[in-house]
N, C-alpha and C positions, 0 to 999 in steps of 0.2 A: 326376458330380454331387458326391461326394466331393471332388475335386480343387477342383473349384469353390467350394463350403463353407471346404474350407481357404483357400484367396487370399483369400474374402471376410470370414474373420476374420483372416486378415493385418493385411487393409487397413484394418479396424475398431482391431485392438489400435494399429497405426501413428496412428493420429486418436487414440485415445482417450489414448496416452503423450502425444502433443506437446501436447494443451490438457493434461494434468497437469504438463506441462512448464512449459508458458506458465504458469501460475497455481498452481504448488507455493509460493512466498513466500506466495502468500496461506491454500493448504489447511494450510499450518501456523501462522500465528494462531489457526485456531478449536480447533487443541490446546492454544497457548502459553497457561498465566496468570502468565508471571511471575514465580512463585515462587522459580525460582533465584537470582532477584537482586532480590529484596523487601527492604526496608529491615521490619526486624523491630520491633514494639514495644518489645522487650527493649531495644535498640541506641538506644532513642531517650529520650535524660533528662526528665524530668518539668518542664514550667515551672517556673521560677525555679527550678531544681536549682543546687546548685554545678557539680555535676558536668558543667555546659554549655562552663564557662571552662578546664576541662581538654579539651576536645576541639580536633583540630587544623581551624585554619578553613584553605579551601581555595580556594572558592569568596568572590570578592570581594564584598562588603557594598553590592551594587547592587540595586535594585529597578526593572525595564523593566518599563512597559505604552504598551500603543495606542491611540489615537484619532484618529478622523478632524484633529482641530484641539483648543485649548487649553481648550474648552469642552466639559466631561464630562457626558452628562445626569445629568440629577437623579439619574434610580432608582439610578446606578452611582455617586454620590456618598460612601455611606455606604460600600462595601466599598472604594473607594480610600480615602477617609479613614483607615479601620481599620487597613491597612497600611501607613501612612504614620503615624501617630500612634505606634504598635506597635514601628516600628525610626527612630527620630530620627536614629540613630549611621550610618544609612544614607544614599546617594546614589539620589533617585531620578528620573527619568528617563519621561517622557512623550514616545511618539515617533508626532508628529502626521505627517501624511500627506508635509507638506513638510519635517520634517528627513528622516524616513526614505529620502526618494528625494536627499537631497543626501548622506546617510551611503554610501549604495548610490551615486551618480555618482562621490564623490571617493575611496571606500575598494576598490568594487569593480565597474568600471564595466565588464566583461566582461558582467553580468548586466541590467547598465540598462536595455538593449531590452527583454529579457524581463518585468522589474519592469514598465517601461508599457506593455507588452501585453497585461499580464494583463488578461481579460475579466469577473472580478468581483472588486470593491474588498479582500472577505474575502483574496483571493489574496494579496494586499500585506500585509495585516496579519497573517497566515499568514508569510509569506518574510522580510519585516522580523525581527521575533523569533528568527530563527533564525540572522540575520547578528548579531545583538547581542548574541546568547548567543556565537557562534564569536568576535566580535571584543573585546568589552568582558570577556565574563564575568557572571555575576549571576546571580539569579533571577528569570526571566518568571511575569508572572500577568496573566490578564484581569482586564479591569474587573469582569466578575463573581461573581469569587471578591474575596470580603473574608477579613482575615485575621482567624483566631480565637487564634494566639499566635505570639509572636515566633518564626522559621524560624533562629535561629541552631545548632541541630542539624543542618540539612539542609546549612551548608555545609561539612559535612564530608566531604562525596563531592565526589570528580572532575566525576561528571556525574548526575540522575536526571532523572526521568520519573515517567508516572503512570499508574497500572494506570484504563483505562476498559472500561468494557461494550457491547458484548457479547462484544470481543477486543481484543488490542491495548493502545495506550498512547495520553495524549490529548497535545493540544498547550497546552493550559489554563495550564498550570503546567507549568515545569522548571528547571532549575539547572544551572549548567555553570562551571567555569574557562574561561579564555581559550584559546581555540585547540584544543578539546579533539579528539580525533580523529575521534570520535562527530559532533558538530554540525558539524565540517568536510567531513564526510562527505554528511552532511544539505544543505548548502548549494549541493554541486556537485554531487547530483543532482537539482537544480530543475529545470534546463532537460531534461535527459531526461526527464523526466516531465511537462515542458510539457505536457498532448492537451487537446484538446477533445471529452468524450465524450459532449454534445450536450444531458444532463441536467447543469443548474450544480450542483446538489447531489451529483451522483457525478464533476463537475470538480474543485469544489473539493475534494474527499473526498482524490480519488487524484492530484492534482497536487500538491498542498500542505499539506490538512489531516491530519487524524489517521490516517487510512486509511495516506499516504502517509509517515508519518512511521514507523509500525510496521512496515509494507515496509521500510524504510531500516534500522530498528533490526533485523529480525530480520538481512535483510542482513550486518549489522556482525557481529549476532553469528555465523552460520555464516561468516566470515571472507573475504566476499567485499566488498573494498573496492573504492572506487575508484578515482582514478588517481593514481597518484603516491604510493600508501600509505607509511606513513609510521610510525615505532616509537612506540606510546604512552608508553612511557618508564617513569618507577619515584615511587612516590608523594613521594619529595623534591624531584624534577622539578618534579611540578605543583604543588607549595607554593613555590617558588621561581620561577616561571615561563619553567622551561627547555624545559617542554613545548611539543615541536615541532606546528605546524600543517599538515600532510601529513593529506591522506584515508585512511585503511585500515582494515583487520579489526582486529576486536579480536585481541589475541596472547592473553589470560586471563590477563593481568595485573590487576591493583590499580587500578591508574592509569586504565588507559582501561576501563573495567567501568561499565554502569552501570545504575545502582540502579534499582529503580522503588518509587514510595508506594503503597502500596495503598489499599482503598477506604476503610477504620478510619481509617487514620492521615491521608489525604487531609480528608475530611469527615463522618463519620459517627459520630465518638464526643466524647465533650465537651472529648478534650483532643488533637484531631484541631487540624490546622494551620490549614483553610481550611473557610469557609461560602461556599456558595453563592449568589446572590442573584439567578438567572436572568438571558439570554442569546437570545443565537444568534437575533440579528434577523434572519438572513442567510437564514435557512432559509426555503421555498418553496414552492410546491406540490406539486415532486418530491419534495423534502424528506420531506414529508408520505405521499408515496406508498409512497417507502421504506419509513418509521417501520413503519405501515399493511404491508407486506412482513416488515418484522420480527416483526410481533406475530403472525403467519399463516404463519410459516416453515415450520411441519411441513406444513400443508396444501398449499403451495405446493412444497415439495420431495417429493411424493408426486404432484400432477400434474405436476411435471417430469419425474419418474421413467418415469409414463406414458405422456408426451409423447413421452418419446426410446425407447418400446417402440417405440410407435406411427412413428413415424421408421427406427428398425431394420426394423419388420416390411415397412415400404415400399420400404425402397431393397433388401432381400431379394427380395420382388417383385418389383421393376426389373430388379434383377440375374437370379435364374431365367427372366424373360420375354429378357433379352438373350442366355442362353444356351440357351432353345431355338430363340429366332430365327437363331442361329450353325450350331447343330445342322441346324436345315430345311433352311438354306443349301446345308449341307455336305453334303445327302442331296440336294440336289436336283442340283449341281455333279455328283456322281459318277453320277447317272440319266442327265443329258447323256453324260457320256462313254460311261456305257454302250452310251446307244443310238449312238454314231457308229458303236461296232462289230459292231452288227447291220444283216445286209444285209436290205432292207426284200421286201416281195411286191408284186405289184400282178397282178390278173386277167386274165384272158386274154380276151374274149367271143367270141372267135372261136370258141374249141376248147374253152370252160368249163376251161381249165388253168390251172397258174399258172407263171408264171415268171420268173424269177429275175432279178433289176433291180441292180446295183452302185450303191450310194451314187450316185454320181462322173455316174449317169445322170439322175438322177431334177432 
């Protein structure tokens, strides 16, 4: 029994290492915040400071957003306006459903199939963004983020992102140079991360959206890149725009490092960058299930807990039922041989004696 205990905690730590396996990128988000590489208040000048014209810009004076076509609804009117009134000295760039798939046929038509297969439209406006961050450069913002002061601070990084909740980084907002290691990285892992995992809310999550973009970055950062990795270079590189476009780990360099805004600086103080003006049409019934998941996490990770006793204690049963049916077996097997080698009796009636009958007779 012993023996058997042990095999069948073998066979349990073997299961239980390779799903830590399979989903270690993810067990480490709900450590990560961030903070290593948070853009600190301190580091960020005051509007209208002088001190904005001494910082080195790096990131090109583009403003990218999405929309299905050329007409913005009303509600997202004002927070586009705001950012566009905001940087004049800016180029900005609305990438309606049909430039975006002629940018993607003629720049980079390896992924075309993929862009129109996607199964919801989010998917596209998700992927778009991430080619125009890798190709052009600039800084991405949804329609629903308006802007609350001019972002000429932020192009002073390489590359950032944005600390969101409950882990992780959003896709909301970001900034990047051209060709950055990071966002190239980001764009050629689309197709592997293609699935269909049958809720469009945990599709778009982990194919495309935020889920999948924090994946990517933690990725970058434990220095597991992708193919063809490539040296992020030295921060006169990417002002000059020497920086090569090759996918790879970050080395912990300067250059391809990148930042994230936290919640302060993102939307939450008066002299925070960006207001919010609400979103996320996309979102669904699953959507909602999730949400409703999130807010009930302890509960439901305490009947999980339970669940997998209840699962352990079953297949423990299975298994001692499979090993005493092996046991029977094996007792019943050697009673047979037993008995081949005793020689049987059988009665006499003639003489009330007994005698002696060989196997071989009977």
């Amino acid at each position: 029994m012993r023996r058997a205990l042990l095999i069948f905690l073998i066979i349990n730590c073997f299961i239980v290492a390779f799903l830590v396996r399979s989903v270690f990128t993810l067990l480490t988000l709900l450590v990560e915040d961030g903070s290593t590489d948070a853009i600190h208040p301190a580091e960020i000048p005051a509007p209208n400071s002088p001190l904005i014209d001494r910082r080195p810009q790096l990131i090109p004076k583009i403003i990218h957003q999405t929309y299905v076509n050329d007409t913005v609804p009303e509600r997202w009117r004002e927070s586009q306006k705001s950012c566009v009134d905001l940087h004049e000295d800016y180029e900005y760039k609305l990438w309606t459903d049909a430039k975006s798939r002629e940018l993607i046929a003629t720049e980079y038509p390896w992924f075309l199939a993929t862009f129109d297969n996607y199964s919801q439209p989010i998917q596209r406006a998700d992927a778009i963004r991430y080619f125009v961050l890798a190709h052009f450069g600039g800084i991405y913002i949804d329609l629903d983020d308006g802007c609350n002061r001019r972002l000429d601070p932020l192009l002073s990084y390489p590359a950032w992102v944005r600390r969101t909740k409950p882990t992780g980084i959003s896709n909301d907002a970001m900034g990047s140079v051209p060709h950055h290691p990071f966002f190239t990285m980001v764009i050629e892992s689309l197709i592997p991360y293609n699935r269909n995992w049958k809720l469009p809310y945990v599709t778009v999550m982990y194919s495309t959206g935020p889920l999948f973009l924090s994946v990517i970055w933690q990725e970058y950062k434990r220095g597991r890149g992708g193919p063809g990795s490539g040296r992020p270079g030295s921060l006169g590189e990417v002002a000059s725009g020497v920086l090569g476009g090759n996918a790879g780990p970050w080395d912990g360099s300067e250059a391809g490092r990148v930042r994230v805004l936290m919640g302060d600086e993102y939307n939450k103080q008066p002299w925070a960058f960006f207001r919010w003006h609400g979103g996320s049409s996309w979102h669904g019934r699953d959507a909602q299930l999730i949400f409703w998941m999130g807010r009930h996490w302890k509960i439901l990770t305490a009947c999980g807990l339970l669940l997998a006793g209840v699962v352990g204690l079953v297949f423990w049963w299975i298994w001692g039922r499979v090993l005493l049916l092996g046991e029977r077996r094996k007792k019943v097997g050697k009673s047979a041989e037993w008995a081949q080698r005793i020689p049987l009796w059988r009665s006499n009636s003639s003489s009330k004696a007994y005698e002696l009958v060989e196997r071989h007779e009977v």
